[in-house]
mmCIF file of the C-alpha atoms, coordinates in Angstrom:
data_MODEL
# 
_entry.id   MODEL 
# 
loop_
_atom_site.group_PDB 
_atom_site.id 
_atom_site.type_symbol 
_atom_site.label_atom_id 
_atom_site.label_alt_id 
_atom_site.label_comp_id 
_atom_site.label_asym_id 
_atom_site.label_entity_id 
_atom_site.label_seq_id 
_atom_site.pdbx_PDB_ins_code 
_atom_site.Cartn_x 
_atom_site.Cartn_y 
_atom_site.Cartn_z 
_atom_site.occupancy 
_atom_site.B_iso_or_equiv 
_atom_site.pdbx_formal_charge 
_atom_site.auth_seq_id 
_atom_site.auth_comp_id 
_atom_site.auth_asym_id 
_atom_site.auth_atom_id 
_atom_site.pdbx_PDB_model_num 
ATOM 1   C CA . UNK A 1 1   ? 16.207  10.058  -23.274 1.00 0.00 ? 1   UNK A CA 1 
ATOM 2   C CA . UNK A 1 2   ? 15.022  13.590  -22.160 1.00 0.00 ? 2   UNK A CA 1 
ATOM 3   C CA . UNK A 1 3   ? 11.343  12.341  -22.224 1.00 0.00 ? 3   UNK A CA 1 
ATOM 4   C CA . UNK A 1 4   ? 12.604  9.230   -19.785 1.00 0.00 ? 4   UNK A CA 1 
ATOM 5   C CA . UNK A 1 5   ? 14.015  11.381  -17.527 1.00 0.00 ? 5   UNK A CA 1 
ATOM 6   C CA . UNK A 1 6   ? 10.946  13.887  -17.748 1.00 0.00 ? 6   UNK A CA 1 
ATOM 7   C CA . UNK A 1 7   ? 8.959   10.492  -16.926 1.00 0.00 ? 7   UNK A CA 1 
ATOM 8   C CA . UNK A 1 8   ? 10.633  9.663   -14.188 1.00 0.00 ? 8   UNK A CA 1 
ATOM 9   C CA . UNK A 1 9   ? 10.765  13.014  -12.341 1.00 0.00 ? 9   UNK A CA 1 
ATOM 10  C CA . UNK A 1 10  ? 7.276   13.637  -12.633 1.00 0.00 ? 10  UNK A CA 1 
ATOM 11  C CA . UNK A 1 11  ? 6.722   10.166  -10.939 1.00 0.00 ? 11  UNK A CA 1 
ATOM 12  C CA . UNK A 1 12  ? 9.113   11.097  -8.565  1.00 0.00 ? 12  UNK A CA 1 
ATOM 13  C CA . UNK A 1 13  ? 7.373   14.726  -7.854  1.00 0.00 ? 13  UNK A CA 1 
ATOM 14  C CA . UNK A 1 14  ? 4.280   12.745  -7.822  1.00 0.00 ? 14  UNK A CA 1 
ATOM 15  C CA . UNK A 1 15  ? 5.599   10.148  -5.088  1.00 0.00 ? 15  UNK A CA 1 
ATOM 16  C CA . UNK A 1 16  ? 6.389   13.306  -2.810  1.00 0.00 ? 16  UNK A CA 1 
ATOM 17  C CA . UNK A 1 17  ? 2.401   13.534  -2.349  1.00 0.00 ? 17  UNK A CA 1 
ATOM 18  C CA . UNK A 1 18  ? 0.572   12.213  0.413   1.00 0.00 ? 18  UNK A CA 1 
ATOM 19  C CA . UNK A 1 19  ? -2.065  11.138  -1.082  1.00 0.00 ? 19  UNK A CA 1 
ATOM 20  C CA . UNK A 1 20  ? 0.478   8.943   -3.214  1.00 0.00 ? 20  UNK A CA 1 
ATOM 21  C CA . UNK A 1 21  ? 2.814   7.949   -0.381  1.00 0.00 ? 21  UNK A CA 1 
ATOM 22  C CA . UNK A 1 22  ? 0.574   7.703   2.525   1.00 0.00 ? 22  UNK A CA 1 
ATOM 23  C CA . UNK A 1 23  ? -1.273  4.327   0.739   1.00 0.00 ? 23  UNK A CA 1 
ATOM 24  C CA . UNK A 1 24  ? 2.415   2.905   0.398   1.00 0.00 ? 24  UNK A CA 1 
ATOM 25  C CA . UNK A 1 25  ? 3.286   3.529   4.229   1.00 0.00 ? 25  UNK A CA 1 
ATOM 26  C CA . UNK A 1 26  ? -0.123  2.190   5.495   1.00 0.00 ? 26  UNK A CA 1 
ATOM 27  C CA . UNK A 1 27  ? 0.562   -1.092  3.192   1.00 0.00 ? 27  UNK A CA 1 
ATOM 28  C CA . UNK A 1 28  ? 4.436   -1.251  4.437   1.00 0.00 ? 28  UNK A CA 1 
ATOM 29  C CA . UNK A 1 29  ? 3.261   -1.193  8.024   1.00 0.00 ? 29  UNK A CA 1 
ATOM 30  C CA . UNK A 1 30  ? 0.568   -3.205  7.557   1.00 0.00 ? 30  UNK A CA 1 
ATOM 31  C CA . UNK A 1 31  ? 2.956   -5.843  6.597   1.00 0.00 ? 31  UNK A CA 1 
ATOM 32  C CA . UNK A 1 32  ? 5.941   -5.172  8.857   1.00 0.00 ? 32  UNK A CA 1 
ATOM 33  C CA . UNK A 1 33  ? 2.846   -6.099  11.807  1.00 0.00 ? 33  UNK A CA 1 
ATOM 34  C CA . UNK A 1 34  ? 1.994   -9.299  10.160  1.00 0.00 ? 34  UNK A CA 1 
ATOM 35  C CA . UNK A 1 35  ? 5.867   -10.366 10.362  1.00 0.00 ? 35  UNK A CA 1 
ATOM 36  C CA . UNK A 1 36  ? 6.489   -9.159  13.379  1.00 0.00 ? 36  UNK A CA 1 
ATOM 37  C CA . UNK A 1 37  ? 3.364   -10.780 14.489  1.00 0.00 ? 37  UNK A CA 1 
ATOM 38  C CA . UNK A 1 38  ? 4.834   -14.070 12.991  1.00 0.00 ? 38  UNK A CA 1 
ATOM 39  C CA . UNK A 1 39  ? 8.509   -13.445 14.334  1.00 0.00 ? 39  UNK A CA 1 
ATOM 40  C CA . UNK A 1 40  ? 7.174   -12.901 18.072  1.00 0.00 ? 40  UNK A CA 1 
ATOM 41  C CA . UNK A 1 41  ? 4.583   -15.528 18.336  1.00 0.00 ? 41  UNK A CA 1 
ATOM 42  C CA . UNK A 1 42  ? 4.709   -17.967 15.021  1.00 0.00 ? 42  UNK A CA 1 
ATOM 43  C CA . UNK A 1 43  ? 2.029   -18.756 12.447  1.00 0.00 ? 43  UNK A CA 1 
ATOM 44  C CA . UNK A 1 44  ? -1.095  -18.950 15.163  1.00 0.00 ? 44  UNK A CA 1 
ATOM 45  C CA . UNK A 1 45  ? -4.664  -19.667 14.020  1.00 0.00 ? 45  UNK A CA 1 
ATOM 46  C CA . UNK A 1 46  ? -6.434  -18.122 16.287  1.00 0.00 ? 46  UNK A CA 1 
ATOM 47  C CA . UNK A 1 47  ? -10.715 -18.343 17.300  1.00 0.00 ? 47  UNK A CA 1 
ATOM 48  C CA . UNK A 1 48  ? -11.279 -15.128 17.409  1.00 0.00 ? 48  UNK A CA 1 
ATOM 49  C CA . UNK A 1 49  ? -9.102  -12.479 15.965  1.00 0.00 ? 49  UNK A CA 1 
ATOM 50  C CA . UNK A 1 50  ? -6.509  -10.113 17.556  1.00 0.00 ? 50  UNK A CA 1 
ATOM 51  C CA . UNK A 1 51  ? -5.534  -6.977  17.663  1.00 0.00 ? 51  UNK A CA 1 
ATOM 52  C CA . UNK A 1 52  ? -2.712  -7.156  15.003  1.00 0.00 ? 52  UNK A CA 1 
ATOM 53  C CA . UNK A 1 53  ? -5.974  -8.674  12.812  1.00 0.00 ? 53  UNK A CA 1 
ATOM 54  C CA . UNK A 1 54  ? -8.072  -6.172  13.507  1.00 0.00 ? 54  UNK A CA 1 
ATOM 55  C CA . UNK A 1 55  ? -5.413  -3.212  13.163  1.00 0.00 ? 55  UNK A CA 1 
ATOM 56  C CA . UNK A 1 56  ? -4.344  -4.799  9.591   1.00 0.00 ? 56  UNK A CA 1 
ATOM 57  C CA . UNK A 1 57  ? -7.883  -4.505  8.409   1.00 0.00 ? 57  UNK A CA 1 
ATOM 58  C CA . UNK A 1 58  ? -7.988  -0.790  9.644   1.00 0.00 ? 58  UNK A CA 1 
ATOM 59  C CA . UNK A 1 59  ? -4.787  -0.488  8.065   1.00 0.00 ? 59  UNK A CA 1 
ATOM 60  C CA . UNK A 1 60  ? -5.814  -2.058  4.204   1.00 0.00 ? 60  UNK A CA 1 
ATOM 61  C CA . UNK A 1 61  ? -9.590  -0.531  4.416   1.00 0.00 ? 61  UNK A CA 1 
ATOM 62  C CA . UNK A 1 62  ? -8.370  2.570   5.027   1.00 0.00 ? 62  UNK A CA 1 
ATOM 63  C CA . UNK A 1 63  ? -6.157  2.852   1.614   1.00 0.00 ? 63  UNK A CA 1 
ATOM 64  C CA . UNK A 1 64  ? -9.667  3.085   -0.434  1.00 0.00 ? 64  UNK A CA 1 
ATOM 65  C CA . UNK A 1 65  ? -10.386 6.274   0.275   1.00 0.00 ? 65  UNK A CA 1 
ATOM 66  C CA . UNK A 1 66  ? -7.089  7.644   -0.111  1.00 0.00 ? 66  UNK A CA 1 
ATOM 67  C CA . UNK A 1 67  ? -6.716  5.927   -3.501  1.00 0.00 ? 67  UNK A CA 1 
ATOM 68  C CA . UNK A 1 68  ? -9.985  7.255   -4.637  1.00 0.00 ? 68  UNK A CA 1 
ATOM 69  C CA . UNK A 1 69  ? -8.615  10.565  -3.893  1.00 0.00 ? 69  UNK A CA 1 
ATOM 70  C CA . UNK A 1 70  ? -5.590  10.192  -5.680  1.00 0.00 ? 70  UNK A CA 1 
ATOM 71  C CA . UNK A 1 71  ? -7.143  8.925   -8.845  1.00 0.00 ? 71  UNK A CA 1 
ATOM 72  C CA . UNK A 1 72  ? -9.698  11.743  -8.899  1.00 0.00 ? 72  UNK A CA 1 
ATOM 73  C CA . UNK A 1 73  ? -7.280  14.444  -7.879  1.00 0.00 ? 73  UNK A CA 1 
ATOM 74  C CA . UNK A 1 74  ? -4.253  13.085  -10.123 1.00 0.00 ? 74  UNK A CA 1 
ATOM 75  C CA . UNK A 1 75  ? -5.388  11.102  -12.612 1.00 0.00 ? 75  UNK A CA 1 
ATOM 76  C CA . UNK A 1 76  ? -6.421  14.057  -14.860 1.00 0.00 ? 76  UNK A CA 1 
ATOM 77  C CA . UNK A 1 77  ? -3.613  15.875  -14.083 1.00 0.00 ? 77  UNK A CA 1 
ATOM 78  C CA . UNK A 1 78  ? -0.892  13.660  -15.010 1.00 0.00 ? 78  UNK A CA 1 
ATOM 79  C CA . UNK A 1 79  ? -2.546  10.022  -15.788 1.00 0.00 ? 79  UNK A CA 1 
ATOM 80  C CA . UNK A 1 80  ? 0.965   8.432   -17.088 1.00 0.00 ? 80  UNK A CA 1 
ATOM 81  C CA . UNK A 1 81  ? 2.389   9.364   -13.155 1.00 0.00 ? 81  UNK A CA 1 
ATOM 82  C CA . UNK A 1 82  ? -0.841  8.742   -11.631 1.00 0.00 ? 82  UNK A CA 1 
ATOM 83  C CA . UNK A 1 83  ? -1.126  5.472   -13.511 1.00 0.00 ? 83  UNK A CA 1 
ATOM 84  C CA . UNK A 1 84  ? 2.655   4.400   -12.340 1.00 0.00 ? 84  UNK A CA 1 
ATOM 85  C CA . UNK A 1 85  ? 2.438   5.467   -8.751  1.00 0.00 ? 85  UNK A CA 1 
ATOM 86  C CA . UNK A 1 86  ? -0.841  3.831   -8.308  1.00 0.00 ? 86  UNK A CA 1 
ATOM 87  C CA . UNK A 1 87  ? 0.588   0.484   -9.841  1.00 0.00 ? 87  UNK A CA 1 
ATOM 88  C CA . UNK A 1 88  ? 3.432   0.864   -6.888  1.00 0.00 ? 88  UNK A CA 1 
ATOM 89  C CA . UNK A 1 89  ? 0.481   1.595   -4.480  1.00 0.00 ? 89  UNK A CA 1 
ATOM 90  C CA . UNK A 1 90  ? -1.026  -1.946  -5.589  1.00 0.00 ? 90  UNK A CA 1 
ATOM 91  C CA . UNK A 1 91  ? 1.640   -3.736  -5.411  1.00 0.00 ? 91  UNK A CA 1 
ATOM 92  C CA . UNK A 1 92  ? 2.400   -2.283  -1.826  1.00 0.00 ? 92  UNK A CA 1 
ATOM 93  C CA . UNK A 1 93  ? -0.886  -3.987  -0.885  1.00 0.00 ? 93  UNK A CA 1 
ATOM 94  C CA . UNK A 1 94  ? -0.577  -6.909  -2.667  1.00 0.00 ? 94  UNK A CA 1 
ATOM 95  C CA . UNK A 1 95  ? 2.873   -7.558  -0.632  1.00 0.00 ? 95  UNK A CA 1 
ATOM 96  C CA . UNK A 1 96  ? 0.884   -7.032  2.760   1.00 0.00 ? 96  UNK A CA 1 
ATOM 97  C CA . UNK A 1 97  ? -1.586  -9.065  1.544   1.00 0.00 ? 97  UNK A CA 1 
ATOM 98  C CA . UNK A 1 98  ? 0.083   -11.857 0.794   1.00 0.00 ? 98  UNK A CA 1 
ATOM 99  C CA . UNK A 1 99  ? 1.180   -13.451 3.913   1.00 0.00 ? 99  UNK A CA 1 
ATOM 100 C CA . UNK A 1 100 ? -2.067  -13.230 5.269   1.00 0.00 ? 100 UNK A CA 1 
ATOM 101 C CA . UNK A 1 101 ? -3.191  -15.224 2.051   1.00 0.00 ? 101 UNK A CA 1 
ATOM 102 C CA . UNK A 1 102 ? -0.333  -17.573 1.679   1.00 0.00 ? 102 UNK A CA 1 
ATOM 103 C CA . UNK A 1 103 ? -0.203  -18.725 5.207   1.00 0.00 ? 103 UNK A CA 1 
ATOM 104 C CA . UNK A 1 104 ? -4.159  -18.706 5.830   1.00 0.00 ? 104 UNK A CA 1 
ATOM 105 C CA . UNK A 1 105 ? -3.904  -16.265 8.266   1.00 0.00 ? 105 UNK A CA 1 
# 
């Protein structure tokens, strides 16, 4: 039990970084402008691409570089936290990607 909640605080202390929460936030807000997008004007297929497009690209591309950070700076460190928090920061993109994917966007 003590090694669970060792586990868990160290994920926790881990979350509290910004290179491990900023990826999240990028991926949350990426998504919260693809359903607002879809709220406001409906599922549109447009010719050319707007600015909520272009802004969710900005938004996903720029996680990379911030995850390669993390892994190099954190992954030695603590690679059971690193590996945990970076499986949240996946599946924070996968959720903003999804959308896009599912409704052909």
């Amino acid at each position: 039990m003590a090694a669970m909640t060792a586990y868990f605080s160290s994920v926790i202390a881990l979350g509290k970084r910004p290179s491990a929460f900023v990826p999240i936030a990028m991926s949350v807000a990426a998504l919260l402008m693809v359903l607002a997008s879809i709220a406001a004007s409906g599922v549109v297929r447009e010719t050319d691409e707007g600015a909520v497009a272009h802004l969710w690209q900005i938004l996903m591309a720029g996680q990379l570089p911030l995850l390669a950070f993390f892994l190099v700076k954190w992954l030695p460190r603590a690679p059971k936290a690193a590996l945990s928090m970076l499986a949240l920061q996946i599946l924070a993109a996968l959720a903003a990607m999804a959308p896009v994917y599912i409704l052909g966007l």
